[in-house]
C-alpha positions as CSV (number, residue, x, y, z in Angstrom):
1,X,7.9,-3.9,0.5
2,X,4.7,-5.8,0.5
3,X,2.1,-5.2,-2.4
4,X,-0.7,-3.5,0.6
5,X,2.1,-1.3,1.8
6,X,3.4,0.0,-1.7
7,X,-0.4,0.3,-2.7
8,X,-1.6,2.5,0.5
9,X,1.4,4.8,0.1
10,X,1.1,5.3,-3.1
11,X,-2.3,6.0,-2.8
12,X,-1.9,8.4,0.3
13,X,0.7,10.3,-1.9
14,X,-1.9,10.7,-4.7
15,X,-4.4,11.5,-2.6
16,X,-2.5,14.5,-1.1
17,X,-0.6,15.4,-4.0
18,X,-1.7,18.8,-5.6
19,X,-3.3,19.5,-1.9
20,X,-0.9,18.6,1.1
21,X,2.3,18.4,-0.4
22,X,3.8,18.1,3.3
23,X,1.2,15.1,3.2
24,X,2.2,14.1,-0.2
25,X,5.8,13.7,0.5
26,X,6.1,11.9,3.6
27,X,6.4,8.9,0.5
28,X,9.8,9.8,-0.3
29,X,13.3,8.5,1.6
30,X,15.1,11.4,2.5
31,X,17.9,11.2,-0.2
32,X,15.3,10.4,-2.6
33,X,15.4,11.7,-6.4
34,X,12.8,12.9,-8.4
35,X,13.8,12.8,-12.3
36,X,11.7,14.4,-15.6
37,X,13.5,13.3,-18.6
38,X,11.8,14.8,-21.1
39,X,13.1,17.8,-19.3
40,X,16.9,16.9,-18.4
41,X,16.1,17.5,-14.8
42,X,17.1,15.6,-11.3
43,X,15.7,16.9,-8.0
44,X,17.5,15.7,-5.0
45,X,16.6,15.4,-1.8
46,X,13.0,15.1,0.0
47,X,13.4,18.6,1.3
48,X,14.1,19.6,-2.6
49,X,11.0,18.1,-4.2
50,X,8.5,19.4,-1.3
51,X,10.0,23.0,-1.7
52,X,9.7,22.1,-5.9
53,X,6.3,21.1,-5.2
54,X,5.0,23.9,-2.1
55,X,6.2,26.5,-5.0
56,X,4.7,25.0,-8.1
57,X,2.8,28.0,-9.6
58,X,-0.4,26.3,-11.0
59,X,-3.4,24.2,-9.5
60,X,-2.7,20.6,-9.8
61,X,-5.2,18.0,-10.5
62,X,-4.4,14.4,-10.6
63,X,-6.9,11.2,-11.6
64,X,-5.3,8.4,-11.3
65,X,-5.9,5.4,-14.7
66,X,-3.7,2.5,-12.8
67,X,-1.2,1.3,-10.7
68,X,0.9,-1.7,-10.9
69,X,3.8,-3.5,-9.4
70,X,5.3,-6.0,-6.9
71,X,8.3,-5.6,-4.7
72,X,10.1,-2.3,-4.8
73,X,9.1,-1.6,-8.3
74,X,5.8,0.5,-8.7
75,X,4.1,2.1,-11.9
76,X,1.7,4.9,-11.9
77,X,-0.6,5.8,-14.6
78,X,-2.4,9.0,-14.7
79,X,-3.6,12.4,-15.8
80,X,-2.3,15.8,-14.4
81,X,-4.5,18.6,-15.0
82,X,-2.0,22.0,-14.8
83,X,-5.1,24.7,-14.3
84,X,-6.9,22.3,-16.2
85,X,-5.0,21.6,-19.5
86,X,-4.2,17.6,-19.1
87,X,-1.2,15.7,-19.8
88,X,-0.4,12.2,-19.6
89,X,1.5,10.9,-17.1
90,X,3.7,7.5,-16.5
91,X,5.7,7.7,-13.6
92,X,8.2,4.9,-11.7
93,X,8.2,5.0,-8.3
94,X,11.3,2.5,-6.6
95,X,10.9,1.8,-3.1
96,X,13.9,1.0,-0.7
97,X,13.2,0.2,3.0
98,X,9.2,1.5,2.5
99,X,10.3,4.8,1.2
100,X,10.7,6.0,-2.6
101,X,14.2,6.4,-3.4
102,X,13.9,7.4,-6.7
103,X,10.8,8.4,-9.0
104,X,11.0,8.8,-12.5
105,X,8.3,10.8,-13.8
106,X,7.7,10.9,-18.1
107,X,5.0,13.8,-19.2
108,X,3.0,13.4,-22.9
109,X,0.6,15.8,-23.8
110,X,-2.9,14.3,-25.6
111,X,-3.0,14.6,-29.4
112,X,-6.2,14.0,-32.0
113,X,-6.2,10.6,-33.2
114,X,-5.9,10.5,-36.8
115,X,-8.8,9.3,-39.3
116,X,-7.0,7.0,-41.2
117,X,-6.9,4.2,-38.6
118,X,-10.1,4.9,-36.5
119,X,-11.4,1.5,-38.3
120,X,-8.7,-0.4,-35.2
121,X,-9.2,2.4,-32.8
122,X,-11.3,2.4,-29.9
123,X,-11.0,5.7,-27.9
124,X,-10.4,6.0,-24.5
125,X,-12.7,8.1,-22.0
């Protein structure tokens, strides 16, 4: 898949995400498979992850920090705001014939920086 293509579907998806999930799954291959780790859980199936998504029970928020990738390889960088409380999101979107086939999706919540090395730190807005 070229880098223009990946890019606009990706965006599209993020765009609609948390709005249009219809919209915001038209990105995914039909026996594609969404996967949270953290979690030990597998989604499979397009229909599955729009029905996972159309029921999710809070308001989602995304803002987007990066994307990167070439070829059928993509990563996205952001934060998801459930009803507002933010957590950190990586997530690994692999393409096959212009469609995700497979997205793995890893969750982090913030945390405080500590003190002791604020001297090295510079903290991110």
């Amino acid at each position: 898949m070229d880098q223009a293509s990946a890019r606009a579907a990706i965006e599209a998806h993020f765009a609609a995400a948390g709005r249009d999930e219809a919209v915001a799954t038209e990105i995914y291959s039909d026996d594609a498979v969404l996967e949270f780790p953290q979690g030990g859980e597998r989604i499979g199936g397009k229909a599955n992850i729009l029905a996972f998504r159309t029921a999710y029970p809070a308001s989602l928020d995304f803002d987007m920090r990066r994307t990167i990738g070439s070829g059928d390889i993509w990563v996205n960088e952001y934060t998801i705001r459930y009803d507002g409380k933010p957590s950190n999101v990586v997530g690994i979107m692999e393409f096959r014939d212009g469609k995700v086939f497979r997205e793995t999706i890893y969750v982090g919540d913030p945390w405080d920086p500590p003190a002791w090395r604020s001297q090295w730190v510079e903290l991110l807005t």
